[in-house]
C-alpha positions in Angstrom: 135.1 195.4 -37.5 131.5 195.8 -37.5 130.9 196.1 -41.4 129.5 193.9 -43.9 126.3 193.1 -45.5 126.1 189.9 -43.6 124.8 187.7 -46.6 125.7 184.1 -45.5 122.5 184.6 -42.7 120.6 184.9 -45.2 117.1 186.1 -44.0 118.4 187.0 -40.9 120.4 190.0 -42.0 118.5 190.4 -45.4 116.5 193.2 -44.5 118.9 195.5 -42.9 119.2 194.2 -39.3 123.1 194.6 -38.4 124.4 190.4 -38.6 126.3 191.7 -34.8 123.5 192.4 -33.3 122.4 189.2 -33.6 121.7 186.8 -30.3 124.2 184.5 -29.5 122.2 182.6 -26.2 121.7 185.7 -24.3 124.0 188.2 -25.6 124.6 190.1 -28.9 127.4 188.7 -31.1 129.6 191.6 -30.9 129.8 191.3 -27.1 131.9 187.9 -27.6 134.8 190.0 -29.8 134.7 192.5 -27.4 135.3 190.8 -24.6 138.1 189.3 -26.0 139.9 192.2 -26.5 139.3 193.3 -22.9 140.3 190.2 -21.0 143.6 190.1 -23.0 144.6 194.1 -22.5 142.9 196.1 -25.4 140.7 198.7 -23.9 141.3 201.6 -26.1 138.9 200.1 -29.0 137.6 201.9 -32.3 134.5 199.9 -33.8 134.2 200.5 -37.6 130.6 201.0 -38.4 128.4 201.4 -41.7 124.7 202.7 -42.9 123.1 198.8 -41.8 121.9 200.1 -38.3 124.8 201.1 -36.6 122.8 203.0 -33.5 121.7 200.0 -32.2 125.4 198.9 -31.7 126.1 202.5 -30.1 123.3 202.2 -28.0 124.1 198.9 -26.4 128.5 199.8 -26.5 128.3 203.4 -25.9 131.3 204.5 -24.7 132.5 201.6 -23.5 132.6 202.0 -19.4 130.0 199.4 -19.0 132.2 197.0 -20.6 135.7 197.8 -19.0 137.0 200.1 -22.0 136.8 202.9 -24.0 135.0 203.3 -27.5 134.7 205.4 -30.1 133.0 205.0 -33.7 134.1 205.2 -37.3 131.2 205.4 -39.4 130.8 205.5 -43.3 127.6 204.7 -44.9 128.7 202.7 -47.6 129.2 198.8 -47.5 132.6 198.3 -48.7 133.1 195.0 -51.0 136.1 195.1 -48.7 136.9 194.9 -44.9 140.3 196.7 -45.7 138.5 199.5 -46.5 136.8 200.3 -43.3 140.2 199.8 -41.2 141.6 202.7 -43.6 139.2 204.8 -42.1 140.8 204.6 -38.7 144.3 205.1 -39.5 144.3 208.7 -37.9 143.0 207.3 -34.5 145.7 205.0 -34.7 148.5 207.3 -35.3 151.3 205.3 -36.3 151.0 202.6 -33.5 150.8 198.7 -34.0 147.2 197.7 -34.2 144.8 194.5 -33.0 142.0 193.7 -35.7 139.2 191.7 -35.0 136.4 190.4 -36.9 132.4 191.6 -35.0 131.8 188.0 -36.0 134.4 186.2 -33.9 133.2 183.6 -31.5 136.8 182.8 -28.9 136.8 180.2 -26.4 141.0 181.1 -25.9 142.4 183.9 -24.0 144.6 185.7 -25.8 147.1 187.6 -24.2 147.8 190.5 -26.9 150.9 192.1 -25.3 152.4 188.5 -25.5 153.8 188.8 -28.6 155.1 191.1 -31.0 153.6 192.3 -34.1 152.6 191.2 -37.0 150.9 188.1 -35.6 148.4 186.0 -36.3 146.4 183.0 -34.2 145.4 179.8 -35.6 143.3 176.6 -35.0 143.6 172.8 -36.2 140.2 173.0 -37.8 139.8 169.2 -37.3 136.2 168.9 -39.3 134.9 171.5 -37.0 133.4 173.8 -39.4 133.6 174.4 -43.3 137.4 174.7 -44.1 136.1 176.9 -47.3 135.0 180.0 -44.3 138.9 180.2 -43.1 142.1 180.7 -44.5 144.7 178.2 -44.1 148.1 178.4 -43.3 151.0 176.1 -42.9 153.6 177.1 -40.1 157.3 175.8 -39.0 157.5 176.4 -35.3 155.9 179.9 -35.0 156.5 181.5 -38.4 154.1 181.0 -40.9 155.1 180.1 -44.2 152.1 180.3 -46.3 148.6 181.5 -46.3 146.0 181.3 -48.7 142.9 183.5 -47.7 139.4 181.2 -48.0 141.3 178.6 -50.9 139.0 176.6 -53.3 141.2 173.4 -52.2 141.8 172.9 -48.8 145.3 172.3 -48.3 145.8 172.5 -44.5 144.2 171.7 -41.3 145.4 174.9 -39.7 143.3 178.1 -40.2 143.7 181.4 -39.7 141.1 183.3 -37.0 139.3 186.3 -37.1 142.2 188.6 -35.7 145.2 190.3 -36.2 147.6 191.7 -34.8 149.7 194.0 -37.4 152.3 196.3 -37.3 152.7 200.4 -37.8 153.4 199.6 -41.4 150.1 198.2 -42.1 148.0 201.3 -44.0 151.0 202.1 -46.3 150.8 198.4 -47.2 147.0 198.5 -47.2 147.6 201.8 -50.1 150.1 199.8 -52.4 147.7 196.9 -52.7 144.5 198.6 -53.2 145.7 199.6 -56.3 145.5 196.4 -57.7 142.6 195.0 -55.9 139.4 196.4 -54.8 138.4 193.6 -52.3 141.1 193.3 -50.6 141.2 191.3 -46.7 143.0 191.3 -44.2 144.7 188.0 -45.4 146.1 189.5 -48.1 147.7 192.5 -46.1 148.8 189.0 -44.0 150.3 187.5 -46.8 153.0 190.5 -47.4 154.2 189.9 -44.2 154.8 185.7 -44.5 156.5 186.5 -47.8 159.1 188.3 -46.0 159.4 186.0 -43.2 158.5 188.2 -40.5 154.6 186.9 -39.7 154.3 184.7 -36.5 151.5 182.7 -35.2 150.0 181.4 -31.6 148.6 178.2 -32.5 144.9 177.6 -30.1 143.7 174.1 -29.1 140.7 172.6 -31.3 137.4 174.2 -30.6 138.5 177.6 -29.6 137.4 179.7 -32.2 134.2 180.1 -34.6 133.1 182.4 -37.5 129.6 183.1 -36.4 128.6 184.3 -39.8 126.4 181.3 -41.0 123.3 180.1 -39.6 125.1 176.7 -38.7 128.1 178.4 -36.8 125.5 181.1 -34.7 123.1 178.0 -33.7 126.8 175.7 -32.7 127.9 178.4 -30.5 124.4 179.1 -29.1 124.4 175.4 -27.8 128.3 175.4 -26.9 127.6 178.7 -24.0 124.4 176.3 -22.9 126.2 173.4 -22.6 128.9 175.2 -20.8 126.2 176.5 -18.4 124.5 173.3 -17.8 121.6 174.3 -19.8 119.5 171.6 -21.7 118.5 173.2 -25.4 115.5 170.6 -26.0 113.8 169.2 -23.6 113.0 165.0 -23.8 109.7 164.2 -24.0 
């Protein structure tokens, strides 16, 4: 998913410059999602686009072969208030299989292993003061079933959060259809939600630190500085 206004960078997306194309140390963000999906198995990918620049994504993708997968392009020029909206438009490409979501702003340090477990699955993080809880939603979990979810909450109620990706089942648009006529900003948490009511939504809980929403200024910088430090790379020089 490679939607959205952007409007927690603030200046650096205000005037139309796509918030995934934005450097994180020497790549563009949306290389970090994608190569997520690659190292864990996905390599038939469809990125869902909108009017905010979208050729400079194509031109640095393409079709995919550079980056060990295939792409192709859903485009509408429209901003949708919600995510939801631009997975709908795929649902012909996806032709009645289970389906991976993931957020262009997704920042993993965990492998995921995607044909580990079945669908509808989620992965979550002990947020441990990390970043601000009020970006996430929280769930609570009893061994690998999760038992409630809250998407972004005005009270935090749970240490555990909910990551930028999903993994749902063939089921998924008919759901998407019944709750958009109630809500017209509906996420992916909610289409989550139907699923923990009825028992049936599992979770692969990561270790601390392996997962960031890149889309504030504060998280973009943090894992700028995280890749340098991993490579050894001082960010400031002492004087």
């Amino acid at each position: 998913m490679a939607g959205g206004f952007g409007t927690r960078l603030g200046a650096l997306t205000k005037h139309g410059i796509c918030k995934v194309m934005l450097p994180v140390y020497d790549r563009p963000m949306i290389w970090y999602p994608l190569n997520t999906l690659v190292k864990g198995g996905i390599t038939n990918i469809r990125i869902a686009l909108n009017g905010r620049n979208p050729q400079l994504i194509m031109d640095f993708l393409q079709d995919g072969s550079a980056h060990g997968c295939q792409i192709s392009y859903t485009y509408h020029a429209e901003v949708f208030d919600s995510p939801v909206q631009h997975f709908m438009c795929s649902e012909n490409w996806i032709a009645g299989e289970d389906v991976v979501v993931m957020l262009g702003d997704s920042f993993f340090r965990f492998p995921i292993d995607f044909g580990k477990e079945a669908a509808p699955h989620i992965w979550t993080m002990p947020l441990n003061g990390m970043d601000d809880p009020s970006k996430y939603g929280q769930v609570q979990v009893q061994g690998n079933r999760v038992t409630h979810l809250v998407e972004k909450p005005k009270t935090q109620f749970s240490n555990l959060i909910q990551t930028g990706c999903w993994d749902f089942p063939d089921d998924v648009f008919d759901r998407a259809r019944q709750l958009a006529t109630t809500s017209q900003t509906l996420q992916f948490g909610d289409l989550s939600q139907e699923y923990v009511k009825e028992g049936r939504m599992t979770h692969t809980s990561m270790p601390p630190e392996s997962y960031l929403d890149l889309g504030t200024p504060t998280s973009l910088y943090a894992a700028t500085v995280i890749i340098a430090r991993e490579r050894g790379i001082a960010m400031l020089a002492k004087k």
